[in-house]
C-alpha positions as CSV (number, residue, x, y, z in Angstrom):
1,X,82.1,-2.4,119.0
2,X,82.8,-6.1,119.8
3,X,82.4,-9.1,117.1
4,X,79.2,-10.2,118.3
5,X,77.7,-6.9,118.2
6,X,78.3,-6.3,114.3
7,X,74.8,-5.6,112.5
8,X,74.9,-6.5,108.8
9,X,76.3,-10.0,107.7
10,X,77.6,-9.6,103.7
11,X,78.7,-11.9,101.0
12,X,81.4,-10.6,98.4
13,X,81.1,-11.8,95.4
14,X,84.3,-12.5,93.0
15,X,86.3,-12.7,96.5
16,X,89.6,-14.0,94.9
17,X,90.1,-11.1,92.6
18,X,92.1,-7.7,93.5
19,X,88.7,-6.1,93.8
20,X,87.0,-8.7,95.8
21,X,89.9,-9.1,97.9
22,X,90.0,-5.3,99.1
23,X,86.0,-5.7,99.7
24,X,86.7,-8.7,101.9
25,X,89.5,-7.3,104.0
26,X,87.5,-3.7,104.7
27,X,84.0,-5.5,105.6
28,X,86.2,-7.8,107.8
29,X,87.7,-4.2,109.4
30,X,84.6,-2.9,109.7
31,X,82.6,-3.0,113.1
32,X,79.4,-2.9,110.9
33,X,80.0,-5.5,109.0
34,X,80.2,-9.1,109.6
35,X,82.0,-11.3,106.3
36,X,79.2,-14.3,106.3
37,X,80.2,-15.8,102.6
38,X,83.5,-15.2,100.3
39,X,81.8,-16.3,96.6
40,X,83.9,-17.4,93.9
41,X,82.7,-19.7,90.5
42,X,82.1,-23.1,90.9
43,X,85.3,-24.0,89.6
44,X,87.6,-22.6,91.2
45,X,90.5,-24.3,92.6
46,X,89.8,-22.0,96.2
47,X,86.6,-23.9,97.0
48,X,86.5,-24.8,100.3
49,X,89.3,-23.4,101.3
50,X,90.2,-21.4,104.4
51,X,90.6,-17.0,103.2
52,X,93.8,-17.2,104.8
53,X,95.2,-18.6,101.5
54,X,94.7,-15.0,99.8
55,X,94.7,-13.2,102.8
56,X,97.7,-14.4,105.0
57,X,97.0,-12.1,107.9
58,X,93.4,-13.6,108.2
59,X,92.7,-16.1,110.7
60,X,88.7,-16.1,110.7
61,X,86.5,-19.5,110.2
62,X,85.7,-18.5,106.4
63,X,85.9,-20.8,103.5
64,X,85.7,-20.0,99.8
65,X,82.5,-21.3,98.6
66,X,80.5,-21.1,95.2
67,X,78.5,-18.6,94.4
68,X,76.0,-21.3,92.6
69,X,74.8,-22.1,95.9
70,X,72.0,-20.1,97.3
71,X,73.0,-17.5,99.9
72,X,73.2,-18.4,103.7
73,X,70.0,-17.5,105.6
74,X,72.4,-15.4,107.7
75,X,73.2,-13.3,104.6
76,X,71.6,-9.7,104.1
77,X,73.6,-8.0,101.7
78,X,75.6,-9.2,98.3
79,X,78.7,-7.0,97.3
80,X,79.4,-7.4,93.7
81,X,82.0,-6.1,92.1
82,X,83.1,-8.6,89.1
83,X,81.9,-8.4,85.3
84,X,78.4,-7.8,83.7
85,X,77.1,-11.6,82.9
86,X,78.6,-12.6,86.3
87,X,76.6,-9.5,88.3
88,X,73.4,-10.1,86.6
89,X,73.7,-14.5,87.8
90,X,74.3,-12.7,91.1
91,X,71.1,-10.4,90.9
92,X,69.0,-13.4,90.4
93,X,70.2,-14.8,92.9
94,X,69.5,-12.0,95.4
95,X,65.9,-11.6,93.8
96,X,65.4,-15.7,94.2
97,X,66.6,-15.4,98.1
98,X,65.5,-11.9,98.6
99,X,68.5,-10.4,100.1
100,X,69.7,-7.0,98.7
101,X,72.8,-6.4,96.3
102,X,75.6,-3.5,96.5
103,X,76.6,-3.4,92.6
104,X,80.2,-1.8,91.6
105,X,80.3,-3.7,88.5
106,X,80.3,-1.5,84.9
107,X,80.3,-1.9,81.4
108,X,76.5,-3.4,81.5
109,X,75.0,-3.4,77.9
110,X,71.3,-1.0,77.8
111,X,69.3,-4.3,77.9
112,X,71.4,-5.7,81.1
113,X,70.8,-2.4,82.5
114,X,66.9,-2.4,82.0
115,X,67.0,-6.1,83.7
116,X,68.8,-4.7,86.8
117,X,65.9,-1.8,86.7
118,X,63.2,-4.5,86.5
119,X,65.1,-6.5,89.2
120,X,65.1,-3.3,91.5
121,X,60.9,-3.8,92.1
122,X,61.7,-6.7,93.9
123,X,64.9,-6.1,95.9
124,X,66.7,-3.5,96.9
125,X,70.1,-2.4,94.8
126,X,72.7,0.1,95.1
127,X,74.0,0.7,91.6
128,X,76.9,2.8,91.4
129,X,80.0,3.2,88.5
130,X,82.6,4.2,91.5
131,X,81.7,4.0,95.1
132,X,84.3,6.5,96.1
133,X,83.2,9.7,98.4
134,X,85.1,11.8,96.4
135,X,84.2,10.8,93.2
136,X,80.5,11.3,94.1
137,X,81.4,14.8,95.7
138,X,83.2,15.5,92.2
139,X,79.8,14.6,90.5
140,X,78.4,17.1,92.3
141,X,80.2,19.8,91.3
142,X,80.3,18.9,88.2
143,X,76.3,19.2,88.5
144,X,76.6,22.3,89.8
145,X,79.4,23.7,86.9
146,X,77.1,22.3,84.5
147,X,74.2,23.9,85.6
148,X,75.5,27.3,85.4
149,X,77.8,27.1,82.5
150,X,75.1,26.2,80.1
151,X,75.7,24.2,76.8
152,X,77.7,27.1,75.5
153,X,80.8,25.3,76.4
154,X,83.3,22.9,75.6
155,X,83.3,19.8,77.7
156,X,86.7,17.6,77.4
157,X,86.5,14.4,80.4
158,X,90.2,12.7,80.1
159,X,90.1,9.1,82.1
160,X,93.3,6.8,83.0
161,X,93.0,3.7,84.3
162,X,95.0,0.4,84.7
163,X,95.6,-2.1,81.6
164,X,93.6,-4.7,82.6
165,X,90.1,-2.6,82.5
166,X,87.8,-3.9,79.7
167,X,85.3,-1.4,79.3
168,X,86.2,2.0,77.9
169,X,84.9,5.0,78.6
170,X,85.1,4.0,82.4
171,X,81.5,4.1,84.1
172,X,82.5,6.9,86.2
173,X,83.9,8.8,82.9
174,X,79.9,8.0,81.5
175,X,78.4,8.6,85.0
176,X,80.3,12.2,84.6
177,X,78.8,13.2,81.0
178,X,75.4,12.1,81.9
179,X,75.6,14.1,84.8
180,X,76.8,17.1,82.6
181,X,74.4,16.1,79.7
182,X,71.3,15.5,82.0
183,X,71.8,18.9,84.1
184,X,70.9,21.1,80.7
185,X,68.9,18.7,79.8
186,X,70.5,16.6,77.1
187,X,70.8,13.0,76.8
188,X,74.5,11.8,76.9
189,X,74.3,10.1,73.2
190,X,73.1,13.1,71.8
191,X,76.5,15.1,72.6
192,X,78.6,12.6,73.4
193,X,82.4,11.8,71.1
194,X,85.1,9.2,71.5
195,X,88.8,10.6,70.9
196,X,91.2,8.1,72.0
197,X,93.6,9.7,69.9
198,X,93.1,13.0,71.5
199,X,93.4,14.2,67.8
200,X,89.4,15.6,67.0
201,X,89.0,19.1,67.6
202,X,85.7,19.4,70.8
203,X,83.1,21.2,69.2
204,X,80.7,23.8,71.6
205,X,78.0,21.4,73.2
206,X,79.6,18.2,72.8
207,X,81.5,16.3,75.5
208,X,84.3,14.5,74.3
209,X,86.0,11.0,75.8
210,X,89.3,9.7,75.5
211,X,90.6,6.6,77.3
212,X,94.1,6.0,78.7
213,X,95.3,2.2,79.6
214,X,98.6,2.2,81.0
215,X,100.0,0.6,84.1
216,X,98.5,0.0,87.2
217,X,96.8,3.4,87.6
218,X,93.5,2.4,89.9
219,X,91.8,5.8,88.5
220,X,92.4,9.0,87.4
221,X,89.7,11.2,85.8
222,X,90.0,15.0,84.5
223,X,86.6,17.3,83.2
224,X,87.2,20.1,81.0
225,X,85.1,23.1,80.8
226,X,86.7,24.8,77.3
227,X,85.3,28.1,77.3
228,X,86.8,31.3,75.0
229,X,88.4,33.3,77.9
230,X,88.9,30.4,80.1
231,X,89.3,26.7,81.2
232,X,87.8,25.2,84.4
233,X,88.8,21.5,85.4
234,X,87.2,19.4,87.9
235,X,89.5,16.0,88.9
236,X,89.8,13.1,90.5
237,X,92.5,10.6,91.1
238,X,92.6,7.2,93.2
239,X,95.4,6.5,94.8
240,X,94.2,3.3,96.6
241,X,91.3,0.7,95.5
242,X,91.0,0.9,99.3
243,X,88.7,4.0,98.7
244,X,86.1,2.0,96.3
245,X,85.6,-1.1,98.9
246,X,85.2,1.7,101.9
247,X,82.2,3.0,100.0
248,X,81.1,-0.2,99.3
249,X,80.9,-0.7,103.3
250,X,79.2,2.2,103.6
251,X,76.6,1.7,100.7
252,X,76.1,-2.0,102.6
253,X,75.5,-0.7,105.6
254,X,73.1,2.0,104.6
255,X,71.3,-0.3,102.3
256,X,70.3,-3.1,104.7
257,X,66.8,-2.7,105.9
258,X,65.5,-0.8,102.6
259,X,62.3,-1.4,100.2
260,X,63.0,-2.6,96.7
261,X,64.0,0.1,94.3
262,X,66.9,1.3,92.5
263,X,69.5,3.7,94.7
264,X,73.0,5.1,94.1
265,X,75.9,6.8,96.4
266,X,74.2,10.5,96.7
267,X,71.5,8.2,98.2
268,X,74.0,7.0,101.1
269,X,76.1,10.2,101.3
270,X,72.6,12.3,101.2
271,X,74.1,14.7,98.0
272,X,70.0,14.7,96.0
């Protein structure tokens, strides 16, 4: 499919960071997608400047601008993958211009999550704690083990992740035990313990948490079934943020045209 022929036109948001970068270089790969605005804060020292300054093998007519500036008409879809206070600026935005918003971002308090649920009647959002295929097929089956194990078990989920991630436990560890919690028909808070010590004992019915930060690991996340006679885990591991901004694509892509409302990835990859 040529360049002229590409169908959504995209803004990333954060587009200097690690994150924002991989977004920017896979919607520029892909024949879908068509990079219309690379958002950073008003004051940074990239404003204005050609991408080719982050991205060296880049030679496409696309400046840095600030993301205080309303979108471009051109603009369909926002990617956002940067930090809670910055996402929810960025929703705003969206709901003000009436484009739609793909949101990786985690860590969002309960009342910043009830704001993105109220901004979801106007717009329409994607909202998902790891846009990975495989973590998504992993909740699955973890619905599934759930499901059929019962609350007669104990449920252990072990996540690693790089030393420069601020929240703890990981939204896709949380996303895991409310899938676990919600398929027996629990809430999360009810059963849920923090061990990152690894030291408490997991009692039957609970679902325990412990964080690693170490290194650059981009993601590695390990589910426990502890039963008497026998252990069943269920993991994931990311070898390459390349995997999060390819779902991002896709969630893009699949969420351009859509009424307001609230969607996640077993939307996209059709899993409900």
């Amino acid at each position: 499919m040529s360049k002229n022929n590409k169908t959504v036109k995209v803004a990333v948001a954060g587009a200097n960071g690690r994150m924002g970068l991989e977004l920017l270089q896979e919607c520029i790969a892909n024949n879908r997608l068509d990079v219309s605005e690379a958002l950073v804060r008003p004051s940074s020292r990239l404003l204005g400047k050609n991408i080719s300054e982050l991205l060296t093998e880049q030679e496409l007519n696309l400046t840095f601008s600030s993301q205080s500036e309303a979108l471009k008409p051109e603009t369909r879809v926002l990617i956002d993958f940067t930090l809670p206070d910055n996402t929810l600026i960025n929703i705003q935005t969206c709901v003000d211009n009436n484009r739609a918003i793909v949101i990786g971002t985690t860590g969002f308090s309960p009342e910043q999550q009830q704001s993105i649920v109220e901004a979801s009647s106007h717009i329409a959002i994607l909202q998902a704690s790891n846009m990975s295929v495989g973590v998504n097929l992993t909740l699955a089956l973890l619905k599934q083990a759930s499901s059929v194990l019962g609350t007669d078990v104990k449920v252990e989920i072990l996540e690693t992740h790089h030393i420069h991630k601020k929240d703890s436990p990981s939204g896709t560890a949380v996303t895991m035990g409310e899938v676990i919690a919600n398929s027996n028909n629990k809430s999360l808070q009810d059963c849920m313990v923090i061990d990152d010590s690894q030291s408490l004992s997991t009692d039957v019915g609970s679902i325990k948490f412990s964080s690693i930060r170490e290194g650059e690991v981009i993601g590695d996340h390990q589910v426990s079934f502890i039963m008497n006679d026998e252990v069943i885990e269920i993991s994931h591991r990311a070898i390459d943020r390349k995997v999060f901004a390819k779902g991002a694509a896709r969630a893009a892509i699949w969420l351009f045209g859509k009424a307001p409302g609230l969607y996640a990835m077993d939307d996209v990859l059709g899993l409900k």
